[in-house]
C-alpha positions in Angstrom: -19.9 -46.0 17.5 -18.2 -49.7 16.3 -15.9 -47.5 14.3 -15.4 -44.7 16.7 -13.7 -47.2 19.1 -11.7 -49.4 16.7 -9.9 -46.2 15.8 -9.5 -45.1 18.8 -7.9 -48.7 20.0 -5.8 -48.2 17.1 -4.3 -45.0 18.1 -3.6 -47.0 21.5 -2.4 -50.0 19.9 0.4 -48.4 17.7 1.3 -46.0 20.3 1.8 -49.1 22.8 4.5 -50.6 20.4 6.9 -47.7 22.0 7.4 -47.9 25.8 8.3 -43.9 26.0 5.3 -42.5 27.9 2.8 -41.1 25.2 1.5 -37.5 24.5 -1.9 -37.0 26.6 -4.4 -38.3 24.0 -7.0 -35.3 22.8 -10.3 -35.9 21.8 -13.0 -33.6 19.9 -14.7 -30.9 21.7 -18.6 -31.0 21.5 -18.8 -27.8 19.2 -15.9 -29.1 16.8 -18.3 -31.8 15.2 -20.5 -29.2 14.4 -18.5 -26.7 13.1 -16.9 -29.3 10.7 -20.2 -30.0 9.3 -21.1 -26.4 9.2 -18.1 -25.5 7.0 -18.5 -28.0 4.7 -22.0 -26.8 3.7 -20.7 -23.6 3.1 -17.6 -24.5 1.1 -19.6 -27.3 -1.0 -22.0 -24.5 -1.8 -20.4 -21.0 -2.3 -16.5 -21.6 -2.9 -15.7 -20.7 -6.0 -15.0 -24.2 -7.0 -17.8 -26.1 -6.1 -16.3 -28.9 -5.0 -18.5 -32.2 -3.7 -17.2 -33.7 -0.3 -16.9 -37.2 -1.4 -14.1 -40.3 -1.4 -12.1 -38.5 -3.6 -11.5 -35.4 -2.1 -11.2 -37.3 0.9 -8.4 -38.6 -0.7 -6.6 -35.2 -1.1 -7.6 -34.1 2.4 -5.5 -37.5 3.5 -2.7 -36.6 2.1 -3.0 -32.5 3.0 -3.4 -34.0 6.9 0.1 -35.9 6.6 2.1 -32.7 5.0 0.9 -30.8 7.8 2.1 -33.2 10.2 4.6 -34.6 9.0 6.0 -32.7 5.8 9.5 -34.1 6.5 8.9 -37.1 7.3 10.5 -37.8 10.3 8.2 -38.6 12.7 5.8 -41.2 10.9 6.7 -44.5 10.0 5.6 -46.5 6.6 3.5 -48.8 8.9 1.7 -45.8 10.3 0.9 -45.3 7.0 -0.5 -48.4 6.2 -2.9 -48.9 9.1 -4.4 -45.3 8.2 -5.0 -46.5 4.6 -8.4 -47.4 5.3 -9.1 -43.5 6.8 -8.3 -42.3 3.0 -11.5 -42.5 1.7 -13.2 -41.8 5.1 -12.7 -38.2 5.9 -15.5 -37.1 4.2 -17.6 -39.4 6.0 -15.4 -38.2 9.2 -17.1 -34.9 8.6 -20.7 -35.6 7.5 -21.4 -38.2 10.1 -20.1 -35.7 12.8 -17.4 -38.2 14.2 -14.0 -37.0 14.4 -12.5 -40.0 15.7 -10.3 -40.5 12.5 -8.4 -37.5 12.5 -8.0 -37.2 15.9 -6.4 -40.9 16.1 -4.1 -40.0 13.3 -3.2 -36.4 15.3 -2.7 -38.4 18.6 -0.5 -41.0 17.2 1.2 -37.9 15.6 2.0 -36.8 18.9 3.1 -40.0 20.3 5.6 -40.2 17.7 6.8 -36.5 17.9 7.0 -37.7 21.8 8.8 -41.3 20.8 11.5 -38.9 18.8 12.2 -35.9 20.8 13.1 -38.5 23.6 15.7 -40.5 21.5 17.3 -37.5 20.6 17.5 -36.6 24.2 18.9 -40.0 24.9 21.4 -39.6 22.4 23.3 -36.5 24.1 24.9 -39.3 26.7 27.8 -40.4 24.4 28.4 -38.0 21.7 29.1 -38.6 18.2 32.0 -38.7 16.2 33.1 -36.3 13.8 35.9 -37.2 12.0 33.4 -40.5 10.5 32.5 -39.1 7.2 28.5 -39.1 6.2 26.3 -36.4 5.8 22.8 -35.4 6.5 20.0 -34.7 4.4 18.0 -31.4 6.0 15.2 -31.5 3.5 12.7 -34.6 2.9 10.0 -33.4 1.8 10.1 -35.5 -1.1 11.8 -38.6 0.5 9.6 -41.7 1.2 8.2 -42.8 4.9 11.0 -44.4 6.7 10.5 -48.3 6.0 11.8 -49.4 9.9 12.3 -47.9 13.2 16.5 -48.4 12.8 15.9 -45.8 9.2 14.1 -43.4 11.5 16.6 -43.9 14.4 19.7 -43.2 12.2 18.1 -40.3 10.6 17.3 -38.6 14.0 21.1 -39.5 15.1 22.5 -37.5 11.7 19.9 -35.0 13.1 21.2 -34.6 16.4 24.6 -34.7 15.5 24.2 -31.5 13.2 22.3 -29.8 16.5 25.8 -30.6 18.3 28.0 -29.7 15.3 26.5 -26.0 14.5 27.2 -25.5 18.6 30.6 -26.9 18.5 31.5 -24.8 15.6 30.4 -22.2 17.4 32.8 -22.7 20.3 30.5 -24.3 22.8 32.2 -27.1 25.5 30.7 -30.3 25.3 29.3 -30.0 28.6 27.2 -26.5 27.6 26.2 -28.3 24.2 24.8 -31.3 26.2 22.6 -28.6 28.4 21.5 -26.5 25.6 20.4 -29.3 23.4 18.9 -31.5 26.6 16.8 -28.1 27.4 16.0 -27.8 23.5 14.4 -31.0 23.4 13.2 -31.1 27.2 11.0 -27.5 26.0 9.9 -29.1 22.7 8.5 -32.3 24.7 7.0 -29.7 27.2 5.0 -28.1 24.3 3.3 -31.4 23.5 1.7 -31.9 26.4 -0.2 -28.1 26.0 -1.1 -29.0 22.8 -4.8 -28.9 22.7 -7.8 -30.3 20.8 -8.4 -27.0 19.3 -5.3 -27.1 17.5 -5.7 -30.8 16.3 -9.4 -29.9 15.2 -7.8 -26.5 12.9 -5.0 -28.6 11.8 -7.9 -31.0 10.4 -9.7 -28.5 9.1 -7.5 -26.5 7.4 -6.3 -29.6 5.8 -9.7 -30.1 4.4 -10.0 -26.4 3.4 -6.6 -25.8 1.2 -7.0 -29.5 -0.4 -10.2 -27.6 -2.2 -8.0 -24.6 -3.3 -4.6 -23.5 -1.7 -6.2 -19.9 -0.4 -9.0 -21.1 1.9 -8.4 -21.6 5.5 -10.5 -22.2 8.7 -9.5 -20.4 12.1 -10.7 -21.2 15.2 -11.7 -18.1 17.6 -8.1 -17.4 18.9 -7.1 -17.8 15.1 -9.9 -15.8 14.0 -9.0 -12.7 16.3 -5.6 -12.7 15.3 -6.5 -12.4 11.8 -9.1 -9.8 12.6 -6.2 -7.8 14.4 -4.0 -8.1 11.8 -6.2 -7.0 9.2 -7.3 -3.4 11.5 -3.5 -3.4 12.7 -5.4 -2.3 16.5 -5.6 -4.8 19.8 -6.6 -3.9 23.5 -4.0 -4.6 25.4 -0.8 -3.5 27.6 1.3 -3.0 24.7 4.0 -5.8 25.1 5.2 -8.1 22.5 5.9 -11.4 24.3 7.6 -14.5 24.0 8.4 -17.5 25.6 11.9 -18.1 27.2 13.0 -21.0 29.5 8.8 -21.7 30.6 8.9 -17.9 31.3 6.6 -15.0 29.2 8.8 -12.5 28.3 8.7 -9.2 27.3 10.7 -9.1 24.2 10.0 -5.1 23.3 7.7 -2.7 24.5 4.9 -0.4 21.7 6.0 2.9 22.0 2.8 4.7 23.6 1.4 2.0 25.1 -0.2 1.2 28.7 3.3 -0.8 29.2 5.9 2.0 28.2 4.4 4.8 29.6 4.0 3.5 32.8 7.6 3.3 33.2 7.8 0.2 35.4 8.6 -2.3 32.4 11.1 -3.3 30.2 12.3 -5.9 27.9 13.7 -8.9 29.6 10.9 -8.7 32.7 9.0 -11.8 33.2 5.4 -11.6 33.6 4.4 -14.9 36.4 1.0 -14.0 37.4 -2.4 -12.2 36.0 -4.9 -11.2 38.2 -8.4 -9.1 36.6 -9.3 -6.0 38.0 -8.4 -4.0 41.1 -8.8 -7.1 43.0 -9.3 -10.5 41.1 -7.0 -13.6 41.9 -3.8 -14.0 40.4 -3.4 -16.4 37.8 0.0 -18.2 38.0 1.0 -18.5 33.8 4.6 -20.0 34.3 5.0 -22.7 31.9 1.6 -21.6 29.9 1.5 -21.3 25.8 2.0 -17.8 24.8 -1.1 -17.3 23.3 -3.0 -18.6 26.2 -1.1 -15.8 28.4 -1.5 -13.1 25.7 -5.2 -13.7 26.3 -5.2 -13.3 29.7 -3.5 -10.2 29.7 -5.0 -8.2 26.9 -8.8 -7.1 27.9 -11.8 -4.8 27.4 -10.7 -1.1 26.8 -10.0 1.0 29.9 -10.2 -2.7 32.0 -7.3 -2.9 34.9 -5.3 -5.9 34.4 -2.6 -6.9 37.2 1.1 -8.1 36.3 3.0 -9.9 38.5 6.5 -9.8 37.2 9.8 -10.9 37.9 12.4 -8.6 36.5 14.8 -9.4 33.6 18.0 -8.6 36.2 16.2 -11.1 38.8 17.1 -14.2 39.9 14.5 -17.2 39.5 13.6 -16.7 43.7 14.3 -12.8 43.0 11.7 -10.0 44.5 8.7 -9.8 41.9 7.4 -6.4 41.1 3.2 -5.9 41.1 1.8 -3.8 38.7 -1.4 -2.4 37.6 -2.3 -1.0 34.2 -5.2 0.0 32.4 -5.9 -1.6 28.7 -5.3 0.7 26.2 -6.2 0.3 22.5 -3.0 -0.5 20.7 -2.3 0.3 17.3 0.4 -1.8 15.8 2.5 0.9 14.0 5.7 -1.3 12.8 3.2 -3.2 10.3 2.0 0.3 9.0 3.3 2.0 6.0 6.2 3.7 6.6 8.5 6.3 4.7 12.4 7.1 4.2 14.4 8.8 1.6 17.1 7.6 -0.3 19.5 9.4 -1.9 21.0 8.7 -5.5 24.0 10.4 -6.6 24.7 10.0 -10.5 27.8 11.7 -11.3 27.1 15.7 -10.3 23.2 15.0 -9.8 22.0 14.1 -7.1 17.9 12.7 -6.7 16.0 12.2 -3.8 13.7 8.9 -4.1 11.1 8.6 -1.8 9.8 5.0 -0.4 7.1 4.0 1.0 7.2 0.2 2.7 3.6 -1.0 2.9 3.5 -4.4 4.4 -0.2 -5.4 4.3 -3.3 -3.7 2.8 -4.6 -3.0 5.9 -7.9 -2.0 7.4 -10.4 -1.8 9.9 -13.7 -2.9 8.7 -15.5 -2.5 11.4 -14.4 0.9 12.1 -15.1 1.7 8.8 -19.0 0.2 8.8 -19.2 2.4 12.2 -18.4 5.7 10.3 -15.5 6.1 12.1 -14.0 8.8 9.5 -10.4 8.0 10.9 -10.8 4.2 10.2 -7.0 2.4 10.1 -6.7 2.0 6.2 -3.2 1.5 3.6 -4.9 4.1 1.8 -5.3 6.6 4.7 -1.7 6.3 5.2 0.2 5.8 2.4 -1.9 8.9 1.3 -0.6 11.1 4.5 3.1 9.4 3.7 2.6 10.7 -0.1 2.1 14.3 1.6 5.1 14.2 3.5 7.4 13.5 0.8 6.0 16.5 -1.6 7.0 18.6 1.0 10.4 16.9 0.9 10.4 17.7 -2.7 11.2 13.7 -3.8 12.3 13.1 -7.5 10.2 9.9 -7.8 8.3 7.6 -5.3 9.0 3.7 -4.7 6.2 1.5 -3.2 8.3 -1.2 -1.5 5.6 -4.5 -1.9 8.5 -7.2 -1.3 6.5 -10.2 1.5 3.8 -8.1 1.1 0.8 -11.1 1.0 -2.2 -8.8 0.0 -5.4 -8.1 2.6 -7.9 -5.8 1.4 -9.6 -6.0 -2.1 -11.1 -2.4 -1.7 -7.8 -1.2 -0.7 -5.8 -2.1 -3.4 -8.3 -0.2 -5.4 -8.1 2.6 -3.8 -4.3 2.7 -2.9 -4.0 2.5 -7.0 -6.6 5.1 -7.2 -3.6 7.6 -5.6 -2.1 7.1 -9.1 -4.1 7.0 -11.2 -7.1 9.2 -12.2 -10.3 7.7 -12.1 -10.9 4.2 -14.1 -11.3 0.2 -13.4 -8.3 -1.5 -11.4 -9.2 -4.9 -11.1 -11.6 -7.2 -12.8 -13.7 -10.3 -10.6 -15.4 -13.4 -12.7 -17.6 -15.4 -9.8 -18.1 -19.1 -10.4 -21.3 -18.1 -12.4 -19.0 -16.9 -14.9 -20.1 -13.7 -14.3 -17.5 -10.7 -14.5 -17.3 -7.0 -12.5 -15.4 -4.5 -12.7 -13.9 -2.3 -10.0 -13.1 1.1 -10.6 -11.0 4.1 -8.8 -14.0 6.7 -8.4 -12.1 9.3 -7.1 -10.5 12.3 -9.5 -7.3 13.7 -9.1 -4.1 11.9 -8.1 -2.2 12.0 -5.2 1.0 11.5 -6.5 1.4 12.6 -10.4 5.5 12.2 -10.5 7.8 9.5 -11.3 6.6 6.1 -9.6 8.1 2.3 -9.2 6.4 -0.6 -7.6 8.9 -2.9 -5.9 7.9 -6.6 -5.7 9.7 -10.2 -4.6 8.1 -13.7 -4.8 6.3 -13.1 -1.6 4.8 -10.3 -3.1 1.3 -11.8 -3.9 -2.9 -10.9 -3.9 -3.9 -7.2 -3.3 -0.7 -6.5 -3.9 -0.4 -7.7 -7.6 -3.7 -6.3 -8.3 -1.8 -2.7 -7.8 1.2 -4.2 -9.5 -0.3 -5.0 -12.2 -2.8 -1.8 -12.4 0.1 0.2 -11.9 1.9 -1.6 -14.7 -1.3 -1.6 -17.1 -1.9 1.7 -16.9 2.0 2.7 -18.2 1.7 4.6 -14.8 5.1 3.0 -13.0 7.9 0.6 -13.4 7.7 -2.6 -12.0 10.9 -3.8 -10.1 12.2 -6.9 -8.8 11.0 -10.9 -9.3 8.0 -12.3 -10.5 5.1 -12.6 -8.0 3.6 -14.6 -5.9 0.7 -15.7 -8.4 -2.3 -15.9 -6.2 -5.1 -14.5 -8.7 -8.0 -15.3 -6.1 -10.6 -13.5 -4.0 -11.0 -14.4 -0.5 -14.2 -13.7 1.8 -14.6 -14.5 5.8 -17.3 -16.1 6.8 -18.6 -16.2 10.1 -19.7 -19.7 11.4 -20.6 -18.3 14.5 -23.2 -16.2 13.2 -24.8 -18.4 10.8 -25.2 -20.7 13.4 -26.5 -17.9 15.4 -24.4 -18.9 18.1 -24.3 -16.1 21.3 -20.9 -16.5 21.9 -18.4 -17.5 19.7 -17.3 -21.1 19.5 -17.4 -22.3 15.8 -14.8 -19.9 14.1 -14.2 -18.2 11.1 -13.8 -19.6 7.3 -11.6 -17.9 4.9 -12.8 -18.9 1.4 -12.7 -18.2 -2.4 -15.1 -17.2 -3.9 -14.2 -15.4 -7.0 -11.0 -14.9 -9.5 -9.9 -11.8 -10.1 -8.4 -10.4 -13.6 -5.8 -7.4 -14.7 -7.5 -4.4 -16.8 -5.7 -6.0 -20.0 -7.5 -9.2 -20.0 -5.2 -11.8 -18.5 -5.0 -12.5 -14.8 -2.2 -13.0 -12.1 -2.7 -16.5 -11.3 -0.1 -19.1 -11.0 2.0 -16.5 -13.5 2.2 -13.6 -11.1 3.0 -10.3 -12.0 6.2 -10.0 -14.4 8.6 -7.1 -13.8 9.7 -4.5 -16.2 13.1 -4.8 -14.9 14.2 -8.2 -13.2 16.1 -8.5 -9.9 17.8 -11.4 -8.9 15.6 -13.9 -7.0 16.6 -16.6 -4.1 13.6 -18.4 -4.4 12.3 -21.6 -6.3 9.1 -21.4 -8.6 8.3 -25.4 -7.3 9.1 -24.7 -3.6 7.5 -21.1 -3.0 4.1 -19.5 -4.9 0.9 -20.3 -6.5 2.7 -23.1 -8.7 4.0 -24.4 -6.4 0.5 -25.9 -5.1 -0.8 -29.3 -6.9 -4.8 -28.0 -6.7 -3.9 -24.0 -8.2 -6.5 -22.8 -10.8 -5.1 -22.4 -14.2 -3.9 -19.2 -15.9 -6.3 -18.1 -18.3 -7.7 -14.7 -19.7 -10.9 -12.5 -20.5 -12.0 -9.8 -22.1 -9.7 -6.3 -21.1 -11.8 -3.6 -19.3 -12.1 -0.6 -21.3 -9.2 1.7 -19.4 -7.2 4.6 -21.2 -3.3 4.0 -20.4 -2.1 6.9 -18.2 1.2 6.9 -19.9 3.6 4.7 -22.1 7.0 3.7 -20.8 8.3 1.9 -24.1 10.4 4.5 -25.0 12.0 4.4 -22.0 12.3 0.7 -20.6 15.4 0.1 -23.0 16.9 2.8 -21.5 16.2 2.0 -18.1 17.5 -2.1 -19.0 20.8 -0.8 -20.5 21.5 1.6 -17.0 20.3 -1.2 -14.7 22.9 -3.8 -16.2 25.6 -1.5 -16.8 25.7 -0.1 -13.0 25.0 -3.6 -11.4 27.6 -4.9 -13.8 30.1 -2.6 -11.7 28.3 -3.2 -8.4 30.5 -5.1 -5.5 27.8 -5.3 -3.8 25.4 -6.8 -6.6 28.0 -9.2 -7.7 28.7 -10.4 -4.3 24.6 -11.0 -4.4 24.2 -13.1 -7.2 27.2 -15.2 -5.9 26.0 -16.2 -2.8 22.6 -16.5 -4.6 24.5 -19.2 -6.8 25.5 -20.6 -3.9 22.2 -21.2 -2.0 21.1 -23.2 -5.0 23.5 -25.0 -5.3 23.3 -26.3 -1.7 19.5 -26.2 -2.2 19.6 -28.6 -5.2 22.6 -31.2 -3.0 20.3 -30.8 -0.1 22.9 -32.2 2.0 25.6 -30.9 4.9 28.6 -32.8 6.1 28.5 -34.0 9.5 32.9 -34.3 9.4 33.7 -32.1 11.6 37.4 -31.3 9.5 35.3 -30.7 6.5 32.9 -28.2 8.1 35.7 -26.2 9.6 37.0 -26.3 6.1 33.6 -24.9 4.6 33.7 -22.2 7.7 37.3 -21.2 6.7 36.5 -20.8 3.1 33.3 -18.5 3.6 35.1 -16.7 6.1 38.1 -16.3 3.6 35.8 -15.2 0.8 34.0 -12.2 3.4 37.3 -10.6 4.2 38.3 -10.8 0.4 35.0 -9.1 -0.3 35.7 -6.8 2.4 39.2 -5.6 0.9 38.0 -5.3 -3.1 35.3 -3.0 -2.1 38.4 -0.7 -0.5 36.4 0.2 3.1 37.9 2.8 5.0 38.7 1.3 8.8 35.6 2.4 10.5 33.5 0.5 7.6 35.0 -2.8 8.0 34.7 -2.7 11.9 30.6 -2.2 11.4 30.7 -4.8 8.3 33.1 -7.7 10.7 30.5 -6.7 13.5 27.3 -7.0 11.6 28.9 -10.7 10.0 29.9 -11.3 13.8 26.4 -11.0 15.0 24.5 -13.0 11.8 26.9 -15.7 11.9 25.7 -19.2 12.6 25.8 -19.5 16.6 23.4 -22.7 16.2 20.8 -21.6 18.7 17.2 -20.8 18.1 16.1 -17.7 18.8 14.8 -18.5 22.7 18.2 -19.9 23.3 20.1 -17.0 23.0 20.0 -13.7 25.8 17.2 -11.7 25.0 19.9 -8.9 24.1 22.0 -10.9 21.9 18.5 -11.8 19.6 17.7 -8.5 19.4 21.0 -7.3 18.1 20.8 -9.9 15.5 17.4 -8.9 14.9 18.7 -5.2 14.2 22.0 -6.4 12.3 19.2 -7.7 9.6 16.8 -4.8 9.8 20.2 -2.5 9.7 21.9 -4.7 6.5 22.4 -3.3 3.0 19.2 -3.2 0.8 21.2 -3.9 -2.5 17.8 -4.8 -4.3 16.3 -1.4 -2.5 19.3 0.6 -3.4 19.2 -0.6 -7.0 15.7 -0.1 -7.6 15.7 3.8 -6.6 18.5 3.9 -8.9 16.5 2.4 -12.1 13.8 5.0 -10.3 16.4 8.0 -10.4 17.1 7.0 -14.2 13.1 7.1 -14.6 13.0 11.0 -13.7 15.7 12.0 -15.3 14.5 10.7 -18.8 11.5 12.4 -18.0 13.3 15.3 -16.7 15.5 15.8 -20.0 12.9 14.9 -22.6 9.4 16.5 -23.0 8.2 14.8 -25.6 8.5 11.4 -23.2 7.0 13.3 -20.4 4.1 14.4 -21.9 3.2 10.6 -23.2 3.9 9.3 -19.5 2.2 12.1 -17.5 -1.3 11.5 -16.8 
């Protein structure tokens, strides 16, 4: 209790040495003690790694707790740093005593500084900055040390502000407007302190704790642990609304086709949804001002349950007429993060190819479902196989699995999406932390897909998804297009505190953790290496910034014994062809070119990692990228109508420094659709290299009958 209090008066006594008014100070929920200790049971037993909780990895969770916070260090100070130096080699205890006190004195002081910050860059908008001084500002810190004073942290929050006000004056905003949009930025982000709650301080903690044992294991709280539940079933009950929060106000921001929402009629993006009320009858709810996901809650419901909407309509003012509506809960199915299919065309000369994609973003499915017997069960398989259909009927020369930001999901369905191309045989390999190795197979004969087949992949590309990668790749069955992957060779399992405690209603969460490593068919395994392409696409992002080794606690690469497979094809007779086509066409590609140049570009500012805050100079930099567009423009020889749609698609991504809740709701979603609607150069170039695939085949037997399964 002695040490409960003293670091509890030290969260008070360092908040006290700023007069700003502090954040509301959060302590630990009954339930939260317990579920700390809980997990750490679990994860010092059966994670993969069997790590001890003791001083030392105390030590790691320390430092995990302050990158969350605070990765750019810009809110703590040196001295906070210090006075938590004792709480390094506590955490542990933190945990097994069942006293949070620790981290929840570092997370409040956290908040008092964010608090302490946020309110001298309001205070700063009163006499504007001057831009012909010359200095710059450094946007990335991660790897800068704790500011040693309050005047280092001061001046770095000025450079910070004075971008804010730059990007908005280079945009053509008045003084006066910049003053408002910036006071209400900072006023909103001040407001969303004081909703933070202990729940998020508590799975802040604890997800510190769980990726300092290894990168891939998280805890979620129960809101955290639904989400990922409907994300992994792509279903919800609900309305059907996607919502966001704009000036205090939830928003509709788009509407699910076929949901409670758009059939009814009576909504539309823009309305503002004020009230809740339950039933035919229950009390509104007034949710102006709430958290987003505390509204979402409200609203969605059991299936076939009324829910009431008061809303205020997007043309309304704020003391306009409100609208009352009543819908019925519907289950939702969340469509855009299905796989879905399109057709591009490749003209070579007098041939022309149809290639078929197929854009899966997640391996999907719906466990439960599935456990129930529910034969149409929401599964990547299921749909990719129905998608597979659709283009035979189309008569498609080849088929492209877009995989680029896919981050993996189900184990069992990236065996049994590979299982479409392959006839039966082992996919994947697991090793346990017994050291003891299993193999998963594809059971199912026959193939859905027997043609011509590329698997298109980007840094974000990682888990289930380089298990098919790499199956696909093993087998000789496809060519693998793009950048290396993401590298996480793990297996992840969820396991529910809730019912281990045997708790009735849920109140402990969820904890996502490895338990196993998993291995290609050929021996070696995708960690921290990834999966490497057959052909290589240029790539934005940096091995040390973004993927598995990028993370100080990865597990080594290392290899076993290959799984006895038979290789459904050989494509070494024609990868040099494919290379020498690939760099040939991008060699005359505009388009490709202008990639790989702006690529260069990003680096380059990456590596500097700093912008001018001279006004003079910035215009300069705006004139020159401008210049270099409409150059672009001209060599590439567009007719009229093509430059207006390329000077209105630069028009709308152009820097307008606002964030996305700033902007009209109509202006964000035409931005939002200029990037969806953009040039795919790395798409477009990878049905080509797919094109090239079946004609080789095409044209040669003797090559068709070794890569055929």
């Amino acid at each position: 209790m002695k040490n409960k209090l003293l670091w509890i008066l030290l969260a008070f006594a360092l908040a006290a040495l700023n007069t700003t008014q502090a954040a509301p100070q959060l302590m630990p929920l009954e339930q939260q003690p317990q579920a700390a200790l809980l997990s750490a049971e679990i994860l010092s037993r059966y994670h993969y790694k069997h790590l001890t909780l003791d001083d030392s990895l105390s030590s790691q969770i320390f430092d995990n707790y302050l990158k969350m916070l605070d990765s750019e260090k810009v809110f703590f100070l040196q001295a906070d740093i210090d006075h938590f130096a004792d709480a390094r080699t506590r955490l542990d205890d933190a945990i097994l005593d069942e006293d949070l006190s620790i981290p929840f004195a570092i997370f409040n002081l956290y908040q008092q500084r964010m608090t302490e910050r946020l309110s001298y860059a309001r205070s700063l908008l009163t006499n504007g900055f001057d831009f012909k001084k010359k200095e710059s500002y450094q946007y990335t810190r991660k790897n800068a040390p704790w500011p040693k004073s309050e005047d280092e942290l001061n001046d770095l929050w000025r450079k910070r502000v004075k971008n804010d006000w730059l990007r908005l004056k280079l945009a053509g905003k008045d003084n006066q407007s910049i003053i408002e949009t910036l006071g209400k930025r900072y006023d909103n982000s001040l407001n969303s302190l004081s909703k933070i709650k202990s729940e998020d301080a508590f799975q802040t903690f604890m997800n510190a704790y769980a990726t300092a044992i290894d990168p891939h294991t998280n805890y979620f709280g129960v809101r955290a642990s639904e989400e990922f539940d409907i994300s992994m079933k792509l279903s919800l009950v609900g309305i059907g609304a996607v919502l966001n929060t704009r000036d205090e106000y939830t928003t509709i921001r788009e509407l699910v086709a076929g949901g409670p929402a758009a059939l009814s009629g009576k909504l539309k993006a823009g309305d503002r949804i004020v009230g809740v009320g339950q039933g035919e009858d229950g009390p509104m709810t007034e949710i102006m001002g709430w958290r987003i996901d505390d509204a979402v809650a409200l609203i969605r419901g059991a299936e076939d349950s009324v829910v009431r909407l008061d809303v205020l309509p997007a043309e309304a003012g704020a003391d306009g007429k409100h609208n009352l509506i009543s819908l019925v809960r519907k289950k939702i199915s969340l469509d855009k993060q299905a796989a879905k299919k399109s057709i591009i065309e490749v003209k070579e000369g007098a041939v022309t190819r149809h290639i078929g994609v197929i854009s899966l973003p997640g391996f999907y499915q719906d466990f439960a479902a599935r456990q129930k017997g529910d034969k149409d069960f929401k599964s990547a398989t299921r749909d990719v196989s129905l998608l597979l259909d659709e283009l035979k009927k189309d008569k498609v020369d080849g088929v492209l699995v877009d995989l680029r930001n896919n981050g993996g999901g189900s184990l069992n369905e990236a065996i049994e999406l590979t299982g479409l191309f392959i006839d039966k045989g082992p996919v994947v390999q697991q090793r346990d932390s017994k050291g003891r190795v299993s193999v998963e197979s594809d059971t199912n004969a026959g193939l859905a897909w027997d043609g011509p087949l590329g698997v298109l992949i980007n840094r974000a590309s990682a888990s289930a998804s380089e298990i098919f990668a790499a199956a696909i790749q093993d087998y000789g069955r496809g060519v693998v297009i793009g950048e290396p992957s993401f590298g996480k060779g793990t297996v992840q399992t969820v396991a529910d505190l809730d019912q281990i405690a045997s708790n009735d209603k849920p109140k402990f969460g969820e904890l996502k953790m490895t338990i196993a490593q998993f291995f290609r068919i050929n021996g070696g395994t995708t960690q921290l290496r990834g999966v490497a392409p057959d052909i290589a696409l240029p790539t934005v992002t940096d091995a040390e910034e973004f993927g598995e080794s990028s993370f100080d606690n990865a597990l080594p690469w290392t290899q076993i014994k290959a799984a006895d497979y038979t290789p459904a094809g050989d494509l070494t007779g024609i990868m040099p062809t494919l290379i020498a086509n690939h760099n040939k066409r991008v060699s005359h590609d505009k388009d490709f070119q202008y990639l790989q140049e702006d690529i260069a570009e990003f680096n380059k500012l990456r590596r500097e990692n700093l912008i001018s805050l001279n006004e003079a100079d910035r215009r300069k930099e705006h004139a020159t990228q401008e210049a270099r567009e409409k150059a672009r423009e001209k060599n590439k020889g567009n007719h009229e109508s093509g430059k207006a749609s390329a000077e209105s698609m630069n028009h709308a991504l152009q820097d307008d420094g606002m964030l996305s809740s700033e902007r009209k709701l109509s202006a964000d979603l035409a931005i939002e659709d200029a990037n969806k609607n953009a040039k795919d150069i790395l798409l477009n170039e990878a049905a080509h290299v797919l094109s090239d695939e079946a004609g080789l085949l095409k044209t040669n037997s003797r090559l068709a009958d070794s890569r055929l399964p």
